[in-house]
C-alpha positions in Angstrom: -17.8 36.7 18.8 -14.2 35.8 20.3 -13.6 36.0 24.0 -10.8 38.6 24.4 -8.5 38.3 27.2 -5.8 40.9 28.5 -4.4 37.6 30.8 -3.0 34.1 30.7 -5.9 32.1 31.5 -4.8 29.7 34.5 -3.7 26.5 33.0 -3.3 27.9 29.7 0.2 26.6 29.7 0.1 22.9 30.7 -3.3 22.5 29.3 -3.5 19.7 26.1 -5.1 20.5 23.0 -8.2 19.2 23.2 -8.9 20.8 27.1 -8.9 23.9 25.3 -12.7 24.2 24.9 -13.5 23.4 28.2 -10.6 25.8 29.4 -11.0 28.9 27.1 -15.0 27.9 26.3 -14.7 29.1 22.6 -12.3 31.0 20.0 -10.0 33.5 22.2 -8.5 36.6 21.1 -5.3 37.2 24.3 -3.6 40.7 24.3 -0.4 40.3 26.6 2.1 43.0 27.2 6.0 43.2 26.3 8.7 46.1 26.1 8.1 46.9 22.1 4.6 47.6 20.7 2.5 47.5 18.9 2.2 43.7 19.0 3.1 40.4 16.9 0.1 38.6 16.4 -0.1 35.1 16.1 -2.8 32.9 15.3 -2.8 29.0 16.0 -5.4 25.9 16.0 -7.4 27.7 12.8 -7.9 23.6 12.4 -8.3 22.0 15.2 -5.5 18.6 14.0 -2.4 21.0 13.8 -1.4 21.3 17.6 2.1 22.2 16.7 1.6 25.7 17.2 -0.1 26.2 20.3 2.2 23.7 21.8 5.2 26.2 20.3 3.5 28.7 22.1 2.8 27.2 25.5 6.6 26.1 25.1 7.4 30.1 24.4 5.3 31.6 27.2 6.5 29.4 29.9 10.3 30.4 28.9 8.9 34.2 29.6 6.7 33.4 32.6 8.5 35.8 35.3 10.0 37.7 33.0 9.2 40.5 30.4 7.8 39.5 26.3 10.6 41.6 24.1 7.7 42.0 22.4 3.5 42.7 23.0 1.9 39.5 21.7 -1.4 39.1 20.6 -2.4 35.5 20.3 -5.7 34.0 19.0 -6.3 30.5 19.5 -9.3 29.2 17.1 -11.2 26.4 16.8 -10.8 24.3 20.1 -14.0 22.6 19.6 -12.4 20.8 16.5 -9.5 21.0 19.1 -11.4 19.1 21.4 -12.0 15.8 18.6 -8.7 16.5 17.1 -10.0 17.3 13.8 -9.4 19.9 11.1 -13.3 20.9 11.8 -16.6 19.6 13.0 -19.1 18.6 10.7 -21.1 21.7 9.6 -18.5 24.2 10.7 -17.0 26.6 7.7 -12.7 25.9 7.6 -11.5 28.6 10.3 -8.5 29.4 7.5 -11.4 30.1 5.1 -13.5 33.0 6.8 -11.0 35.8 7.0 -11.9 38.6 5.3 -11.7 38.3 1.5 -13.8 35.0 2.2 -15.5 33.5 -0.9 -18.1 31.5 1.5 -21.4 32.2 1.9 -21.9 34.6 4.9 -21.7 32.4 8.7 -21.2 33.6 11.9 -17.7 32.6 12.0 -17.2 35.1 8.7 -18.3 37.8 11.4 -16.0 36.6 14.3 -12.3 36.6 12.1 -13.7 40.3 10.6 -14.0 41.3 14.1 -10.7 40.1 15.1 -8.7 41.8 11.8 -10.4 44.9 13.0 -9.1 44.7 16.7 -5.7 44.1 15.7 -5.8 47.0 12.4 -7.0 49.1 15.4 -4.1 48.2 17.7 -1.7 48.2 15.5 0.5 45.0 14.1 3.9 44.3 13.9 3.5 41.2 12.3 1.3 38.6 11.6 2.4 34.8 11.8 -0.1 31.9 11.5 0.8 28.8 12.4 0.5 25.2 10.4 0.5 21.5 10.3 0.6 19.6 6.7 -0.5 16.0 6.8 1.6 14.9 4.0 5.0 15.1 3.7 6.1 18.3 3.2 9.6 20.6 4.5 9.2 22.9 6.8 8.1 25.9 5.0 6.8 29.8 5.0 4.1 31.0 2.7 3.2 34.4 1.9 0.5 36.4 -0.2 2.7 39.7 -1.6 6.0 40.0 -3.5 7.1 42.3 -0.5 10.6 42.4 0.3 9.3 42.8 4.5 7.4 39.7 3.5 9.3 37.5 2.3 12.1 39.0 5.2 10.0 37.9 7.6 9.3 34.5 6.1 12.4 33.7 5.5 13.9 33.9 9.1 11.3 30.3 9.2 12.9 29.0 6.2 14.7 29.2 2.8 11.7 27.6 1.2 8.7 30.2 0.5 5.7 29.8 -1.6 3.5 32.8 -2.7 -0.2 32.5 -3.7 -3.6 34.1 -3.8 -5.7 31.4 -3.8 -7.7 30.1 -1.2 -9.3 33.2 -0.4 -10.4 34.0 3.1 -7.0 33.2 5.2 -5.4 34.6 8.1 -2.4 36.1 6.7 -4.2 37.4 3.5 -6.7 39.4 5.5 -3.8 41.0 8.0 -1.4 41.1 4.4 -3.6 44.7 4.5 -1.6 46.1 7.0 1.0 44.8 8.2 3.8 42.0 7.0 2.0 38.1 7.2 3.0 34.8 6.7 1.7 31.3 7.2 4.4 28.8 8.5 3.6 24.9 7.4 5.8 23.0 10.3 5.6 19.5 9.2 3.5 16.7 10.5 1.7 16.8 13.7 3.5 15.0 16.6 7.0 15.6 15.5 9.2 17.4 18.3 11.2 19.1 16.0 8.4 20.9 14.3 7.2 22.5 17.9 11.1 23.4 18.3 11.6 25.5 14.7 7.8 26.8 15.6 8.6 28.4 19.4 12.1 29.8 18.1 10.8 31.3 15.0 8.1 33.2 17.1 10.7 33.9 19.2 13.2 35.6 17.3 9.9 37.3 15.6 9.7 38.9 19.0 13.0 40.2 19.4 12.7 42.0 15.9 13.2 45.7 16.5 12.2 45.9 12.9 11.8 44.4 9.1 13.7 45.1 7.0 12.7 46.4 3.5 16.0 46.2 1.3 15.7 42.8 -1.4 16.0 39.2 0.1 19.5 38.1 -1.9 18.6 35.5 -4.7 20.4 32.8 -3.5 19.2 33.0 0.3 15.2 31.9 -0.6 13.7 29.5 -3.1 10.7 31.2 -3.3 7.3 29.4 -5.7 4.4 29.9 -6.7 1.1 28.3 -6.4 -0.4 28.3 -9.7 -3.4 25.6 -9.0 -5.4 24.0 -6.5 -6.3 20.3 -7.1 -9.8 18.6 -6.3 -10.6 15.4 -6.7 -14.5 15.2 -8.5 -17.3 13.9 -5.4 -18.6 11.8 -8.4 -15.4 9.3 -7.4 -14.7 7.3 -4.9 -10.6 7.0 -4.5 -8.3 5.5 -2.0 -4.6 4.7 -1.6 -4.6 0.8 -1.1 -8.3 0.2 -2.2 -8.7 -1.8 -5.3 -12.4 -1.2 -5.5 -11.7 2.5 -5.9 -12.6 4.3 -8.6 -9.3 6.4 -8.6 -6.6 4.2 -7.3 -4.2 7.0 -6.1 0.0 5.7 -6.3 0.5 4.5 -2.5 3.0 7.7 -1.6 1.8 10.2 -3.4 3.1 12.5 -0.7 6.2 11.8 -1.5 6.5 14.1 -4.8 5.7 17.1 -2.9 8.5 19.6 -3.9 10.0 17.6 -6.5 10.0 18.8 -9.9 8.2 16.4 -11.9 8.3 15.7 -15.4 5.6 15.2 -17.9 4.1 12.1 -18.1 4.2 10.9 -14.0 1.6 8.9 -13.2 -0.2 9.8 -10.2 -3.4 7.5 -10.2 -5.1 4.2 -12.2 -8.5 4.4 -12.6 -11.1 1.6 -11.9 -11.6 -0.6 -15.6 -14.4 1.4 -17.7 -13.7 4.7 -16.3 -12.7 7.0 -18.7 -13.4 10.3 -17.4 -10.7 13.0 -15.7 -11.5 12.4 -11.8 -8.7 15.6 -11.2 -9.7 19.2 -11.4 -6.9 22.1 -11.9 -8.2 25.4 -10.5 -6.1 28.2 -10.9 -5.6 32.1 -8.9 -8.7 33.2 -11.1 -10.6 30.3 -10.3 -10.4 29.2 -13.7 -10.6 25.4 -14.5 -7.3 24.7 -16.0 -7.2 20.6 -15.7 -6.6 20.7 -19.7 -3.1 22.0 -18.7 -2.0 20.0 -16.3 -3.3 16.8 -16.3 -4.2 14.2 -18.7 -5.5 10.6 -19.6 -3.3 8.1 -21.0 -5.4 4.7 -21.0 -6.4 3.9 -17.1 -3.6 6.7 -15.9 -3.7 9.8 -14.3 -0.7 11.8 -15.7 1.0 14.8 -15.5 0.7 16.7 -18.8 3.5 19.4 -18.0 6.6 20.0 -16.1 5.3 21.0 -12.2 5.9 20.8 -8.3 3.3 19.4 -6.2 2.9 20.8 -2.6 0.5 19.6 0.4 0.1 16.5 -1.6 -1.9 14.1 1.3 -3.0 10.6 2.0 -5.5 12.0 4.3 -8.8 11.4 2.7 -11.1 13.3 4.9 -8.7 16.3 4.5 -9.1 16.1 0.8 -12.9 15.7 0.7 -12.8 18.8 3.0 -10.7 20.8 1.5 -8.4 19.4 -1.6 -5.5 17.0 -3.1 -3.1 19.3 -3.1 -1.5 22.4 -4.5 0.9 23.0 -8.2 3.8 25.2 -8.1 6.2 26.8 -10.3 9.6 28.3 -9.9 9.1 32.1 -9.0 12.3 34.2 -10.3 13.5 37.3 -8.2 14.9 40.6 -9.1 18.6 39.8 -9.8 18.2 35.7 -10.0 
């Protein structure tokens, strides 16, 4: 279960990343006070690579350190043993942005610790719900959420213009608090970069100097709101790599770089090894239905888009895509009055 705190540990607020486990000893639930309630709640370090937010947060808290939170803040910092390594997760841990409930993973202890946490803060109440990201590719800074809900996409769109809607993973923060109360995920770039930790520590601040969200429409021209429509795997039975010519899938060298970019039919995104003539790509879509058929297709040794689509979270990380995947497909998602 998470340690639950109604303080600032000491040293909270200077302490790096990967002290965090020593400091905090595990996953660590902190309730502080402000003048509004009931509370924003913010969650950061679900993998333990994507320091931006809880360096957006120290930055935040030591702004406010004599002086009153305009809003309660409830702040769960997750997996600082990964922390600790600086990786997305240990070896034989579950993905802390997987085990919220709604999970589709087998049952695990840390299953129990994030259904304990959602019901704390259901309990409390919750203003708000804002979970904090790094992407390793490139990627603009961008807000995700998991319902067409005007105080949704409000909310995420005081991060940025650019919003993206899906259902698929299951088992994340912001779709497990999406139950009651308005969540979003905010994707902040690549570790490391200062500006990221800036637009991180004053979106949570102007989050908690809200009074309120408002429900009346987002105006069609202020968001470019997508949808994922597919999550892309790359087959175990291949080996692949970005400047390896003894891989069997010979990915193009910045791949990253067509993340939200319209592409047409027909791009090429990978070669594969000579004699290979088998799809090493697999399309899942919100169902969980394999639909690699429809967007992907073989054209002698190439890897090619068979359809119009936008990439997102496209990586060159390959640990991150053997742990979790390539990448994500979008589409355009019309609103009311577009």
């Amino acid at each position: 279960m998470p340690r639950e705190l109604d303080n600032l540990p000491e040293g909270l607020l200077v302490a790096q990343p990967e002290q965090l486990a020593d400091l905090l000893g595990g996953p660590t639930l902190i309730h502080l006070p402000g003048r509004r309630e009931p509370p924003l709640f913010l969650s950061v370090l679900l993998h333990g690579n994507e320091t931006t937010g809880f360096l957006a947060v120290q930055k935040l808290l030591q702004h406010y350190r004599n002086r009153e939170l305009p809003r309660a803040l409830s702040l769960f910092i997750g997996n600082v043993e990964a922390a600790r390594h600086g990786v997305r997760r240990l070896a034989g841990q579950p993905d802390y942005n997987r085990v919220w409930p709604g999970s589709e993973l087998e049952p695990c202890p840390e299953q129990r610790m994030m259904a304990k946490i959602t019901d704390i803060m259901r309990a409390r109440g919750c203003f708000a719900s804002v979970d904090v990201h790094n992407n390793t590719g490139i990627n603009p800074h961008y807000a995700c959420i998991n319902r067409i809900d005007q105080r949704f996409m409000r909310l995420a769109s005081l991060f940025s213009r650019t919003l993206v809607y899906f259902i698929r993973p299951r088992g994340v923060q912001s779709m497990a608090f999406a139950d009651f109360c308005p969540a979003v995920t905010v994707e902040c770039g690549k570790v490391g970069q200062a500006t990221g930790v800036d637009h991180a520590r004053e979106y949570l601040d102007a989050c908690l100097h809200l009074s309120d969200i408002p429900h009346h429409p987002v105006a069609s021209g202020d968001v470019n709101l997508y949808h994922t429509v597919a999550t892309v795997y790359v087959s175990r039975a291949f080996s692949f790599g970005f400047n390896d010519p003894d891989a069997d899938v010979r990915f193009i060298e910045d791949l990253d770089r067509l993340n939200f970019r319209e592409l047409p039919a027909g791009t090429v995104l990978a070669t594969l090894r000579e004699g290979l003539a088998e799809q090493p790509l697999q399309a899942i879509d919100e169902q969980g239905e394999d639909v690699t058929e429809a967007y992907f297709e073989l054209a002698g040794n190439e890897v090619r888009t068979r359809r119009r689509v936008m990439p997102s979270m496209f990586t060159l990380d390959e640990r991150v895509i053997r742990q979790d995947c390539l990448g994500y497909l979008m589409e355009r998602y019309p609103l009311a009055g577009a």
